[in-house]
C-alpha positions in Angstrom: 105.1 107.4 125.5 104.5 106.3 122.2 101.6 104.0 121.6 100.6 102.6 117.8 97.1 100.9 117.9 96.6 99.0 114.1 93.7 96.5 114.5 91.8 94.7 112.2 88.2 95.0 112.2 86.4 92.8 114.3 83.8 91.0 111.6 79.7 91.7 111.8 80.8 93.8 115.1 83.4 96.6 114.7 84.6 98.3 111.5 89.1 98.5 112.5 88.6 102.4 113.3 85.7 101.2 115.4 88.1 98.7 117.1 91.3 100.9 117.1 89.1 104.0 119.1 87.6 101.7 121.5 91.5 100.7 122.5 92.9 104.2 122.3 89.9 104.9 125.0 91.2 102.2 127.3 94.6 103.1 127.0 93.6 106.7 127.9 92.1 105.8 130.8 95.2 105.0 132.1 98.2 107.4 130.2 96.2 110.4 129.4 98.8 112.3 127.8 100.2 109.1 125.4 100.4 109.8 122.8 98.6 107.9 120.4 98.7 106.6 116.6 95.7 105.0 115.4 96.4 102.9 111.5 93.4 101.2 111.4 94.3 97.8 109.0 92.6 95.5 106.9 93.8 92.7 104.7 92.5 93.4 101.1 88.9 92.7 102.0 85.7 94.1 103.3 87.0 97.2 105.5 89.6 98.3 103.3 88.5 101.4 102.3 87.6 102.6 105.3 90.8 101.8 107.2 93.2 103.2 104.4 91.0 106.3 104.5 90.7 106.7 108.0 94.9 107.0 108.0 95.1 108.6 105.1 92.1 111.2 105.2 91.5 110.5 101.7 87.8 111.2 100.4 84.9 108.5 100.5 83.2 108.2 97.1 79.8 106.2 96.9 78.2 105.3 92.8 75.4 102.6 92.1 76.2 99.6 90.6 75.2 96.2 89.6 75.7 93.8 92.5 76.4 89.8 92.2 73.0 88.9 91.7 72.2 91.8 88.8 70.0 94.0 91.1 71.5 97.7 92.0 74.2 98.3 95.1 75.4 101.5 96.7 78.8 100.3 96.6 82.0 103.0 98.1 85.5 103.8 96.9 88.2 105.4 98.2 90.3 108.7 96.4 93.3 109.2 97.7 94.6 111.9 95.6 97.4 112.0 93.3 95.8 109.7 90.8 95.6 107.0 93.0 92.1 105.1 94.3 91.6 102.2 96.5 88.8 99.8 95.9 86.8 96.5 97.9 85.4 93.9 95.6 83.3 93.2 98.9 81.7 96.7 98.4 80.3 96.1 95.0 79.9 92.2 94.4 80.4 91.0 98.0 78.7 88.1 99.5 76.8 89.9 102.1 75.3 91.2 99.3 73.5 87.9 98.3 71.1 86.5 101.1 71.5 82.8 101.8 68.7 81.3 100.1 69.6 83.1 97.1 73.3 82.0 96.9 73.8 80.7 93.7 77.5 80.8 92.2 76.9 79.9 89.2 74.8 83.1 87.9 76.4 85.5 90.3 78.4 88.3 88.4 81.6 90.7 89.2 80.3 93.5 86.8 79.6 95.4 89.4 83.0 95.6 90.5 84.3 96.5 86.9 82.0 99.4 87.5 83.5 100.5 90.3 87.2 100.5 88.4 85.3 102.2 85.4 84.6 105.0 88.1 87.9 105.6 89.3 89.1 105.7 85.9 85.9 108.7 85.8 88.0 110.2 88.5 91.4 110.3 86.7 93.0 107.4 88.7 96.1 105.9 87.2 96.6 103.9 90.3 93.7 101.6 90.8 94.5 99.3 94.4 91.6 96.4 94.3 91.0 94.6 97.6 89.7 91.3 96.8 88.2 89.3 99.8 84.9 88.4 100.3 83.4 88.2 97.0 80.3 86.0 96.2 81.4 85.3 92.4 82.8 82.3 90.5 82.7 83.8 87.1 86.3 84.1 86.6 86.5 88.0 86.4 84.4 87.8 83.2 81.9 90.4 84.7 84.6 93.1 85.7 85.8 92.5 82.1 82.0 93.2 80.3 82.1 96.1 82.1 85.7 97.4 80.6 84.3 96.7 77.2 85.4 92.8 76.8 82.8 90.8 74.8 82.3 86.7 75.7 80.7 85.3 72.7 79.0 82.1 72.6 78.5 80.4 69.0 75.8 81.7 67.7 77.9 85.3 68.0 75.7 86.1 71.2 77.2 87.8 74.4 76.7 85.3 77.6 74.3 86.0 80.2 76.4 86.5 83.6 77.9 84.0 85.9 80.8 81.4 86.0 78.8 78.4 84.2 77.8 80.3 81.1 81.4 80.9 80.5 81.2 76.6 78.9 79.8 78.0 76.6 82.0 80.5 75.4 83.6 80.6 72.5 84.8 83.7 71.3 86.6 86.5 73.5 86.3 90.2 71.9 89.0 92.6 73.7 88.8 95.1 70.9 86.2 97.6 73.3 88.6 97.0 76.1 89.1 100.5 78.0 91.7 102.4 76.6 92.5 104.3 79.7 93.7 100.9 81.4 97.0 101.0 79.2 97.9 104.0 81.6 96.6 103.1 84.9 98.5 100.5 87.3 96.4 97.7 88.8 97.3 96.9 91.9 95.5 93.4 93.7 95.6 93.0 97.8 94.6 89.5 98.2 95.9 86.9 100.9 95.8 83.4 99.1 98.0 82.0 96.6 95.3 79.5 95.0 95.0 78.9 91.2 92.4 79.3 88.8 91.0 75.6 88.6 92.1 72.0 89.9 91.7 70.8 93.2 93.5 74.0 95.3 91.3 76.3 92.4 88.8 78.7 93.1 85.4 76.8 92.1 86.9 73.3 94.9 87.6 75.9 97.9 85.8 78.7 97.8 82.5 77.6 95.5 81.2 75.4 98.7 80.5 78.8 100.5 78.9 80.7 97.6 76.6 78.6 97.6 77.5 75.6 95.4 76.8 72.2 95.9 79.1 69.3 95.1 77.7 69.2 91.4 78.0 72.9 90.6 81.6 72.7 92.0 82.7 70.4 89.2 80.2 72.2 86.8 82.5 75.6 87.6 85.5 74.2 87.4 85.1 73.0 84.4 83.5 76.2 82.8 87.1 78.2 84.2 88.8 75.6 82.9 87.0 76.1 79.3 87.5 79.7 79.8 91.2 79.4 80.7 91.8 77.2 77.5 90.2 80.6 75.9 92.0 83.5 77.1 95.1 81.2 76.7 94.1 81.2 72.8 93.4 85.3 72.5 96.0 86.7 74.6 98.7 84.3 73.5 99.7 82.7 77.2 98.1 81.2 79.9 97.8 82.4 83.5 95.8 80.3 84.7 98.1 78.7 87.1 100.1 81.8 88.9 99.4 81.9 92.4 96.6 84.2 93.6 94.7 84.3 90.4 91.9 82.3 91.7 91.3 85.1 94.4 87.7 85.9 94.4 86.4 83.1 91.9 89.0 83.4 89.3 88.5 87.9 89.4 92.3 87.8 89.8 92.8 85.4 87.3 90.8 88.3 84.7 93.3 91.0 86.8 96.4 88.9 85.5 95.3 87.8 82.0 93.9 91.2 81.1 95.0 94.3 83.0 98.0 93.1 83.9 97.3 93.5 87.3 100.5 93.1 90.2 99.9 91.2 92.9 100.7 92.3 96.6 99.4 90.5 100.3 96.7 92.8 101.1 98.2 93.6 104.4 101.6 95.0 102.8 99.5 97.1 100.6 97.1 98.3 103.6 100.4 98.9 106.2 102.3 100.7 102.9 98.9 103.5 102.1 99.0 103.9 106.1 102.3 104.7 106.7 102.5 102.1 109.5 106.2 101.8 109.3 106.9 105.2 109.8 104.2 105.1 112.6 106.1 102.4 114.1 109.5 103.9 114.2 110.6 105.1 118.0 107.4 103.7 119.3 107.1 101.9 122.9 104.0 99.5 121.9 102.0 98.1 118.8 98.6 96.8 119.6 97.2 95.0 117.2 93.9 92.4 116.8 91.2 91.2 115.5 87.8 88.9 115.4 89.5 85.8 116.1 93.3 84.5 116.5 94.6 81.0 115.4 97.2 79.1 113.4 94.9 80.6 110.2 96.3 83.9 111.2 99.6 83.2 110.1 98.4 83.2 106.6 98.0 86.3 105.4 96.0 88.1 108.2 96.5 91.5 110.2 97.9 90.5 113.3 100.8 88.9 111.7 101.6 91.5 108.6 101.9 94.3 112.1 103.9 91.8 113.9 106.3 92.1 111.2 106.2 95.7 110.9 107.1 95.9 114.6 109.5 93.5 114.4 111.8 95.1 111.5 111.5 98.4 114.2 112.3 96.4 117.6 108.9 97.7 118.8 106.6 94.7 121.5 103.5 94.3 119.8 100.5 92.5 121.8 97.0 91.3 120.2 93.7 91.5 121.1 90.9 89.4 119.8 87.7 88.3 120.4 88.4 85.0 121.1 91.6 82.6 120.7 91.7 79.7 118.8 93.6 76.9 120.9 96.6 77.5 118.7 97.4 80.8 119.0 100.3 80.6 120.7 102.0 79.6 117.0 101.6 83.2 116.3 104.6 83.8 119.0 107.1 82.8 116.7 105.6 85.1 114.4 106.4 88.2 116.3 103.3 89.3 118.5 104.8 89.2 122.0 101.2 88.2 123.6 97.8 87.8 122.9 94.7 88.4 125.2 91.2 87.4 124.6 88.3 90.0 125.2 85.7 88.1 127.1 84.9 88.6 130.9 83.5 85.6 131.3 81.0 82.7 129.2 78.8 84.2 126.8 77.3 83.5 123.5 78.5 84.6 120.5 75.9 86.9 119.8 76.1 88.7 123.5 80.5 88.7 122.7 80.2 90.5 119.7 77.2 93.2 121.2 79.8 94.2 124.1 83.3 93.8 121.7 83.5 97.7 122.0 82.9 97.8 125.9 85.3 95.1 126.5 88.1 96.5 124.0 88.0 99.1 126.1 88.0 97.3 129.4 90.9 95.2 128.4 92.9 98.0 126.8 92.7 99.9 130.0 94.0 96.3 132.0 96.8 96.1 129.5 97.5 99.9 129.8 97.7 99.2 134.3 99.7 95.9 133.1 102.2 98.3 131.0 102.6 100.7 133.8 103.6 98.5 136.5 106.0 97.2 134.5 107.7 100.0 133.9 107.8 100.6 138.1 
């Protein structure tokens, strides 16, 4: 028996290796001698280096760096060997970074993840893989860029202070410190939305609002991107500013695009492709899959859906678990999971749920595992 466990992580409660080992427990208690492949997953954001890592066995690399607010993070990469490293916005200029009464997109900066891609570079990579969920930025990549060696220039000749609204007052861009090394590494983005830079579907309208904008500094973002936009347009001869998926993490992907020339890729396909989940897949019995929460927004981009998939191309059954189950879940059958089960015992708050999530991963991994065998008589 062939058993592939590739969860998600299960947010504020289990990192995905967390959550694949408290299945692969459950499932033990049952089938003892399974044999067992655990791809932890993630979907470009916070948790991607550790899952890739914990497939691959690549090495964990830790450097200090500015976070979104200016003051010093640990943030961590991932070296995977072979030239290639695999980077998390979230881990240098994430939002958990920034405590709620100091959110504030307008001032907060992406320098810090520049720095991280300056380290890899450090390292020799000429394959850089940036995850970009969960950032707390609106600055349209202009901090990642400072710290490659791009000057944004106001009038008076004077480099901006950081954040998305300085950048109306920009008005010269100097690429001529750009990092030379970039012209031979590939930059690869994992991101799961499509949006572009500015305009109503942009990045300052959907994802300002949980930065901490208000209505005002929405309108004062957009407008700054858009001045920026008009800029890049002007020194790099064509404007990106409306390709899907550049207004990932406040516009970061936008600098990706313009800039380094960055591919885009859905975060899972990258993830699934470092693991080696397809070949995992291949001749197995079951796929069990899951994460923090499963609804119609899983379709888009998530996990649960990018395994399905997998499984699917492989004629392998794949089955979810999640913390809880949005009351359209059942959508995701057309997608290719085969069933979906829901962790809790019984009523409980949130706060008690995600406390027991590795208990009861366990306890319903072993009921799936009892479910499997009588089945098979």
């Amino acid at each position: 028996m062939k058993i592939v466990i590739a969860p998600d992580s299960f947010k504020e409660s289990l990192s995905a290796p967390e959550v694949a080992a408290a299945i692969a427990r459950g499932w033990r208690q049952v089938f003892p001698e399974a044999e067992l492949l655990l791809r932890p997953m993630a979907d470009g954001g916070e948790g991607t280096v550790d899952a890739v890592l914990a497939a691959t066995g690549g090495e964990r690399r830790e450097c200090r760096v500015c976070g979104p607010l200016g003051e010093p993070v640990l943030a961590h990469w991932g070296w995977l060997g072979e030239g290639t490293a695999v980077l998390e916005m979230a881990s240098a200029s994430g939002l958990h970074h920034v405590p709620r009464d100091r959110r504030d997109a307008t001032v907060t900066t992406s320098l810090g993840t520049g720095e991280l891609i300056r380290a890899a570079l450090d390292a020799g990579a000429t394959r850089i893989i940036l995850g970009l969920g969960g950032s707390a930025t609106n600055d349209g990549g202009a901090g990642l860029l400072q710290a490659l060696g791009v000057r944004f220039l106001d009038a008076r000749e004077v480099e901006l202070p950081p954040g998305g609204a300085a950048l109306a007052r920009l008005a010269r861009i100097d690429v001529g410190g750009l990092d030379p090394r970039l012209l031979q590494a590939r930059l690869e983005i994992a991101a799961d939305v499509d949006n572009p830079l500015c305009g109503p579907r942009g990045a300052s309208r959907v994802f300002g609002p949980q930065k901490g904008a208000d209505p005002q500094q929405v309108e004062q973002l957009d407008a700054a991107l858009e001045h920026y936009a008009r800029l890049v347009a002007a020194t790099l001869g064509e404007d990106h500013s409306r390709h899907p998926g550049v207004g990932a993490a406040g516009g970061l992907g936008f600098a990706a695009r313009a800039f380094l020339h960055a591919g885009f890729r859905p975060g899972i396909e990258l993830v699934a492709e470092l693991s080696g989940l397809a070949d995992a897949v291949e001749g197995a019995d079951l796929v069990i899959t899951g994460e923090g929460r499963l609804d119609s927004q899983s379709l888009h981009g998530k996990t649960p859906v990018g395994v399905a998939r997998i499984a699917r191309a492989a004629g392998v059954p794949v089955v979810a678990l999640a913390g809880s189950l949005g009351e359209d879940y059942q959508a995701l059958y057309a997608a290719g999971i085969d069933a979906a089960f829901a962790l809790s015992p019984g009523p409980q708050s949130l706060e008690q749920a995600m406390t027991s999530a590795a208990a009861e991963l366990q306890a319903r991994a072993c009921d799936l595992a009892r479910l499997w065998r009588l089945a098979r008589g």
